[in-house]
N, C-alpha and C positions, 0 to 999 in steps of 0.2 A: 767329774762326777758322772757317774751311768744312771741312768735310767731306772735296771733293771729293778725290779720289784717295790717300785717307791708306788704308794697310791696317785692318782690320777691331781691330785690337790698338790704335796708337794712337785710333783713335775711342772706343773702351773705356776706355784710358787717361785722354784727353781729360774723358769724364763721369762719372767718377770724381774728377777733379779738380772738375768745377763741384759735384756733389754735396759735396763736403767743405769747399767754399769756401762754398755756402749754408748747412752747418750751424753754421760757425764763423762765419758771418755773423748766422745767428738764437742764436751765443752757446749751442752746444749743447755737449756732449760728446761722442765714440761709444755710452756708454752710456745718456746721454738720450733718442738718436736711437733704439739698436738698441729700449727699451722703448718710444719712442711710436709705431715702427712696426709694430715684435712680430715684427722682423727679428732672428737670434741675433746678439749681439756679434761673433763668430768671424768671420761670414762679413758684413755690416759692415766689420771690422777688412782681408779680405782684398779687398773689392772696392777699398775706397781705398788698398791697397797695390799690386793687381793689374789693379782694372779687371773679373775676372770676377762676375759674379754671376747670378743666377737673374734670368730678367724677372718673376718677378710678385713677387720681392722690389723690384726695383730699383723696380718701380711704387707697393710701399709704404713705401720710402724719400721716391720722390718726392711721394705726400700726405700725409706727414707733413710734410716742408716745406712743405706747402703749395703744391705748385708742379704741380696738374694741370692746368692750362693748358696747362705745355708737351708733358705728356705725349698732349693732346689734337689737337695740331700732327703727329705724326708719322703718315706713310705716310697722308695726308687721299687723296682722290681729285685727279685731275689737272685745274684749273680753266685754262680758257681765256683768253685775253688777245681774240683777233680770232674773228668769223665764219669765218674761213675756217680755224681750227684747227681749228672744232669740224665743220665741213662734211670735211674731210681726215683727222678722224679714226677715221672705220670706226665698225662698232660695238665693244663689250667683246671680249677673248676668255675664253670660260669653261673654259678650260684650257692650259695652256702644250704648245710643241709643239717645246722645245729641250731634248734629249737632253744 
């Protein structure tokens, strides 16, 4: 499943679902997970109902599965395919300039 053009809710939804498919894949319980990440059960219990959660919880759900690789994938820098991306593409901007 992509990403592209789903609102901000199902994408949430969406990883809420993989998270609770790798727990029940490593044979976990909620309450296995919520003490090996020292996330509280409650809010565990409402992200895989919900989808909302805190990021620097949801980041220690995700190394507790073991699974910081993918959290190491996200928002990387923009990598080039041709010469002429990287010649076309300006320098940085170090601040945005849309209102």
């Amino acid at each position: 499943m992509t990403f592209a053009m789903l609102p901000s809710e199902e994408i949430a939804a969406a990883l809420a679902a993989r998270l609770k498919s790798r727990r029940l894949a490593q044979n976990l319980t909620l309450e296995g997970l919520a003490k090996r990440s020292g996330v509280a059960l409650g809010t565990l219990k409402k992200f895989e109902r919900t989808g909302q959660i805190a990021l620097v919880s949801f980041i220690r759900l995700a190394v507790a599965l073991k699974d910081e690789a993918a959290l190491e994938k996200l928002l990387l820098e923009q990598r080039f395919e041709t010469l002429d991306e990287v010649l076309g593409s300006g320098k940085k901007p170090q601040r945005g300039r849309i209102k």
